[in-house]
MARLO-758490 format. One record per residue (C-alpha): x negated, y, z negated; residue in one letter. Coordinates in steps of 0.2 Angstrom, whole numbers, plus 5000, padded with zeros to 4 digits. Last residue first. Example, Ala and Ser with C-alpha at 12.3 -4.5 7.8 and 13.67 -1.06 7.14 Angstrom:
MARLO-758490
493249954964s493849784961a
END
This chain:
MARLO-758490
493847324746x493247414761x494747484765x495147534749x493347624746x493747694765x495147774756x494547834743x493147924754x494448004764x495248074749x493748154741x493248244759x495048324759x494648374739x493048454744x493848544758x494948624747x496748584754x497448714765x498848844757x500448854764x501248994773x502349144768x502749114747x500849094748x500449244755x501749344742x500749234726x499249284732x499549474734x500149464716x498449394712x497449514720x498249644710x498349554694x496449534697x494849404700x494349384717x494749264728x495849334740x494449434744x495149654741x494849754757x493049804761x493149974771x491850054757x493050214751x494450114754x494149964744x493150054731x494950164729x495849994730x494949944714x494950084705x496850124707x497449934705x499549974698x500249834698x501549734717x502949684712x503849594724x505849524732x506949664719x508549624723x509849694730x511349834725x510149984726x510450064710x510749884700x509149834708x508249994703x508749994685x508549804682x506649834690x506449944675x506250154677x505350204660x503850144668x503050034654x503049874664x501949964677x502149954695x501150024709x501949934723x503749894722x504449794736x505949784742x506249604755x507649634769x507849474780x509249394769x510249564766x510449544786x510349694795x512049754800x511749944805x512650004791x511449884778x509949954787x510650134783x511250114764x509450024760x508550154770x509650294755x509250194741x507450184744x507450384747x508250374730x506850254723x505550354728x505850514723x506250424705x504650344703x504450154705x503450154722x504350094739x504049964749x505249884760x504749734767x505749674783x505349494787x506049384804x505449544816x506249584832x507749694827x506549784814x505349844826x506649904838x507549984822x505550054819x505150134838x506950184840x506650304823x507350284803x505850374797x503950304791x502550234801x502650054804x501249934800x501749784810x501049614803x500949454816x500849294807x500649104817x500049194832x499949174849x501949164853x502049304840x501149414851x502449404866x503649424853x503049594849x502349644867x504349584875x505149704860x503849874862x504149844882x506049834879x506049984868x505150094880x503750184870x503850374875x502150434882x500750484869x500350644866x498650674863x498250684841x496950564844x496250374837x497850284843x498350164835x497749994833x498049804838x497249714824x496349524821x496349464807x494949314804x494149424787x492649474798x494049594809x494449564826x494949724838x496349664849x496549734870x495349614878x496249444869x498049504874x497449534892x496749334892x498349284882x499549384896x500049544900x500049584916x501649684917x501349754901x500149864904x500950014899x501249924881x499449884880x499050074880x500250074864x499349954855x497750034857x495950014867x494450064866x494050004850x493450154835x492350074821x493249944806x492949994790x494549874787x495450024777x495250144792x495550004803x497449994796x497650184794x498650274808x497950394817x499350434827x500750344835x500950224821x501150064825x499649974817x499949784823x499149664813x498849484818x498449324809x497949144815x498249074797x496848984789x497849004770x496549104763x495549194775x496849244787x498449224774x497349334764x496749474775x498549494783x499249514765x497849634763x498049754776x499949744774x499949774757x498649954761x499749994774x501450014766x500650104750x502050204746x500950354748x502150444762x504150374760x504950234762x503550134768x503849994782x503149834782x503749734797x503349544795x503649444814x503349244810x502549144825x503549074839x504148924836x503448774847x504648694861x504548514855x503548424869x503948374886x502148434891x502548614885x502948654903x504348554903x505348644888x504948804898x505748744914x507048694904x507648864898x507248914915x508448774925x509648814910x509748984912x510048974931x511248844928x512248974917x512149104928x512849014943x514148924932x514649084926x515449104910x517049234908x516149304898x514149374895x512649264894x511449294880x509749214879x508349204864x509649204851x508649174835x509949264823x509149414824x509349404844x511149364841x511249544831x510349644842x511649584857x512949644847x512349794843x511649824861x513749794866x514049644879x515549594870x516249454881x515049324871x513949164874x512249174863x510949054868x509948954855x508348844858x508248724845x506248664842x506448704823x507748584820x508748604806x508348794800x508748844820x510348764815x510448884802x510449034810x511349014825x512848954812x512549104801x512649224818x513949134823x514849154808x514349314805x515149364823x516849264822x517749174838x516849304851x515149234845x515149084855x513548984854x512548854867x511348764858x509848694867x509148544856x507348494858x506548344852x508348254848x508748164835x508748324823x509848414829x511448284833x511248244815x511248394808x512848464814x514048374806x513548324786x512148434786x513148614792x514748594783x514448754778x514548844793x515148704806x515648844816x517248784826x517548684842x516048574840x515248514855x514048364855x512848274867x512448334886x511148284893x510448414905x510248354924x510548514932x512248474940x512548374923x512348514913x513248614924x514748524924x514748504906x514448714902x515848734915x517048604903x516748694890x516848864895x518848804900x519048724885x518448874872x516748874866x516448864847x514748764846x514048674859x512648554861x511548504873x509848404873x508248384878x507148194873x506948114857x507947984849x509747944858x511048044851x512847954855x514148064862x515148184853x516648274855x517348364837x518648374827x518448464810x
END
């Protein structure tokens, strides 16, 4: 593959192109020098594949990359592409460049880690603008990496019972408590929804969907009024506590709260209420982890079947879907071979069957510690540790520094 390149000097913000034909080209180079943007390395093709040998270089030099991507050429490729370089260097900001200006589209390079998407024939006055606010915000964070926003998990059940909220409640509890990870869960439910019901948490005064109608002030100080904060470290945005009608949640509110969030925290958690709605595919178009959970009776599994059919039409990665089966037992007469070969992907979790113990958990609003003693607990471990890393004991950290002052004294 030919490419242009110049050489990467260490650090500092950078451009790099990936597909774009001569004429975009050479606009994207007079504007980046118009708005003093250092231009690096354009790749005529997706480097899909080829991705350490040519790409990885020009990433990870620099301390922020922004990565202009034409979609037009090949959608999965750009999408893989976008995907990946975001993989290299997590301080890439990604900007999607198509003439297709369709929502699926659009949904599609956001997936990806698209955060901008300018339309064709390029504009040098939109692209300049974009730039001068893409590195407005660089600036802002004291000319530092442009820190990843936190990771968006979306737990939806597929059907009533399948135990969505009572793994969400407990993941989140775990990563808070065991792995120190700033932690939020958002119960989106429009009604009574059950995530302060299982944290024996009392009624707050206000809900996620009131902070969505304030979303023109929204900031960290608003953010921090609205959330209800849980002994375990979690902190929750709840449902509402009536049966009133609520007004329609605007998709682009719902999106620009989500991410907003996960700008603040290192794990948000949406518990979404069941269906294939706009409130859960705008859920799903924002979030990094889709977990499907389902239980292993036959009811079940076919309504499994049927969300799996869906999100696979609607062009959800495979990658970003995770099945979970809670409430399994190995002597089910239905296996985890039956229900992957049913629904053509694999089987992420297994969550056992805990009936006493998550009764106690639910009657006394006391989820499950991470430390206790179960298969339960022990599976939910296993999930939050494949999600962040685990602290070292404090005892060990203390262990070290003293070895090392014993060297250094020595």
């Amino acid at each position: 593959m030919n490419q242009e390149a110049l050489p990467v000097e260490e650090g500092g913000l950078c451009l790099i192109t990936i597909g774009l034909d001569a004429e975009a080209l050479e606009t994207v180079k007079q504007v980046a020098a118009q708005e003093g943007v250092r231009f690096v390395t354009a790749f005529p093709d997706y480097p899909v594949g080829q991705l350490n040998a040519q790409l990885t270089p020009s990433l990870q030099a620099a301390e922020a990359v922004l990565c202009l991507i034409d979609f037009d050429k090949s959608k999965e490729s750009a999408a893989q592409t976008a995907t990946l370089a975001r993989r290299v260097n997590g301080s890439t900001i990604l900007v999607a460049l198509s003439a297709d200006e369709s929502p699926d589209l659009i949904l599609q390079a956001m997936r990806a880690g698209c955060g901008e998407y300018l339309g064709k024939p390029l504009q040098a006055e939109r692209l300049a603008s974009s730039l001068r606010g893409l590195c407005a915000r660089w600036l802002s964070n004291g000319a530092r990496p442009v820190q990843l926003p936190g990771r968006i998990l979306a737990f939806l059940g597929v059907r009533g019972g399948a135990g969505a909220t009572t793994l969400a409640v407990h993941l989140g509890t775990f990563l808070a408590r065991r792995h120190a990870q700033k932690t939020l869960i958002i119960d989106l439910h429009p009604h009574l929804g059950h995530v302060a019901l299982l944290l024996g948490m009392d009624a707050h005064r206000h809900n996620f969907h009131e902070l969505l109608h304030n979303l023109a002030r929204l900031d960290g100080t608003l953010l921090n009024s609205y959330v209800a904060r849980h002994s375990s470290g979690v902190d929750v945005l709840l449902s509402p506590e009536s049966l009133s009608d609520n007004n329609p949640i605007s998709a682009d509110a719902q999106s620009r709260a989500i991410r907003f969030c996960a700008d603040v925290y290192d794990q948000v958690l949406i518990d979404c209420a069941g269906g294939w709605n706009r409130v859960n595919q705008t859920t799903i178009s924002c979030c990094n982890d889709l977990f499907l959970v389902a239980t292993p009776e036959v009811p079940a599994l076919r309504d499994l079947a049927r969300y799996m059919d869906r999100l696979l039409e609607s062009e959800v990665p495979p990658a970003m879907i995770s099945v979970v089966i809670n409430q399994y037992d190995s002597r089910r007469t239905v296996t985890i071979d039956d229900i992957e070969r049913a629904i053509r992907h694999p089987v992420a979790f297994t969550v056992p069957t805990s009936t006493a113990e998550l009764m106690h958990a639910v009657d006394t609003g006391e989820p499950l510690s991470p430390d206790k003693k179960s298969e339960f607990a022990s599976q939910v471990r296993k999930w939050a540790s494949s999600l962040a890393p685990e602290p070292p004991p404090q005892n060990e950290t203390k262990r070290r520094f003293g070895l090392l002052g014993l060297a250094l004294s020595g």
